[in-house]
C-alpha positions as CSV (number, residue, x, y, z in Angstrom):
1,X,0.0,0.0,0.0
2,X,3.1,2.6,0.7
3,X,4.3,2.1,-2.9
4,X,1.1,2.1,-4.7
5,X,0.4,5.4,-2.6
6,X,1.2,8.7,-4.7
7,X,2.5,12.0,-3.2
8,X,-0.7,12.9,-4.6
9,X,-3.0,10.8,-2.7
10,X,-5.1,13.2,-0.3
11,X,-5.3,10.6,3.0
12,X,-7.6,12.5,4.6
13,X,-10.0,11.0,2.1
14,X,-9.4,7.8,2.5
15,X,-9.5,8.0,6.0
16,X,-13.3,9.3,5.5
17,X,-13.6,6.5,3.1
18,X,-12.7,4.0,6.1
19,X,-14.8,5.9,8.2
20,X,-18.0,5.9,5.9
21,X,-17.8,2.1,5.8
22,X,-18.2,1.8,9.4
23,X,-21.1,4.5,9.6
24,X,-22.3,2.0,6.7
25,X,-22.2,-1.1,8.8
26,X,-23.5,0.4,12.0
27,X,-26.7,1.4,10.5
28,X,-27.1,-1.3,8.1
29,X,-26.0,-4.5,9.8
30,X,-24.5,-5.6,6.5
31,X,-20.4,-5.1,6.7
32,X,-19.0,-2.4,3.8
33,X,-15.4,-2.2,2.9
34,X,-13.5,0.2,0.9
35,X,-12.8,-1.2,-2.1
36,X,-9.9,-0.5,-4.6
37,X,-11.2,-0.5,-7.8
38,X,-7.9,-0.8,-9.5
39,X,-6.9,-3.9,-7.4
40,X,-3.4,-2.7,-5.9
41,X,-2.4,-6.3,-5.7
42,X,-3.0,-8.1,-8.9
43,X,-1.2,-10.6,-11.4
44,X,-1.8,-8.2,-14.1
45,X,-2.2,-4.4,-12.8
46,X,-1.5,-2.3,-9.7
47,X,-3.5,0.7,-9.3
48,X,-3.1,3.1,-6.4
49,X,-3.9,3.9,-2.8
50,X,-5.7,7.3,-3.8
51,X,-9.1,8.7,-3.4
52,X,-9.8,8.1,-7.3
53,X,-9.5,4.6,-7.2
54,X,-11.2,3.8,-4.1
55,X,-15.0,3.4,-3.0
56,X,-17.2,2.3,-0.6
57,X,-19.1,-1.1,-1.2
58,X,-20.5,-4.2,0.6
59,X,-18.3,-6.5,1.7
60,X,-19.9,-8.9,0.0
61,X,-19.6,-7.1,-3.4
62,X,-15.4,-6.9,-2.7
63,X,-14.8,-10.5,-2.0
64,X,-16.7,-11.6,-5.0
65,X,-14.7,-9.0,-7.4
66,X,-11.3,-10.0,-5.2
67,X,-8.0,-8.6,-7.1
68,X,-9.1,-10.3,-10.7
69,X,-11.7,-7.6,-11.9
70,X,-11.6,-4.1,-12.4
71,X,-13.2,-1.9,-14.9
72,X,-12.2,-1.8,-18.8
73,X,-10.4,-4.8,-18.4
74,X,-9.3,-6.5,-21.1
């Protein structure tokens, strides 16, 4: 995660990511993660630890997408 984290990378966002996922679960019963879209780990890409690759999703969603998915892959 240090690597794929870019001088960039405004952490206070990602903390309120982290944050939104456990307001999520509290309310909702159902766990949320944040979720890279770009996995950072991944045979075939790395995208980064930055707000614009990051969301806020089910838990369930995350597992099921794990590191082999990720939008306009080819």
């Amino acid at each position: 995660v240090k690597q794929a984290t870019p001088p960039w990378a405004e952490k206070w966002i990602l903390a309120e990511a982290k944050r939104l996922a456990r307001l999520r679960t509290k309310v909702t019963g159902t766990q949320w993660e944040v979720d890279h879209i770009v996995p950072i780990k991944s045979p075939k890409v790395c995208g980064l630890h930055a707000f614009t690759n990051i969301r806020v999703v089910p838990k369930a969603v995350n597992a099921a997408k794990r590191n082999l998915y990720w939008p306009d892959m080819s």
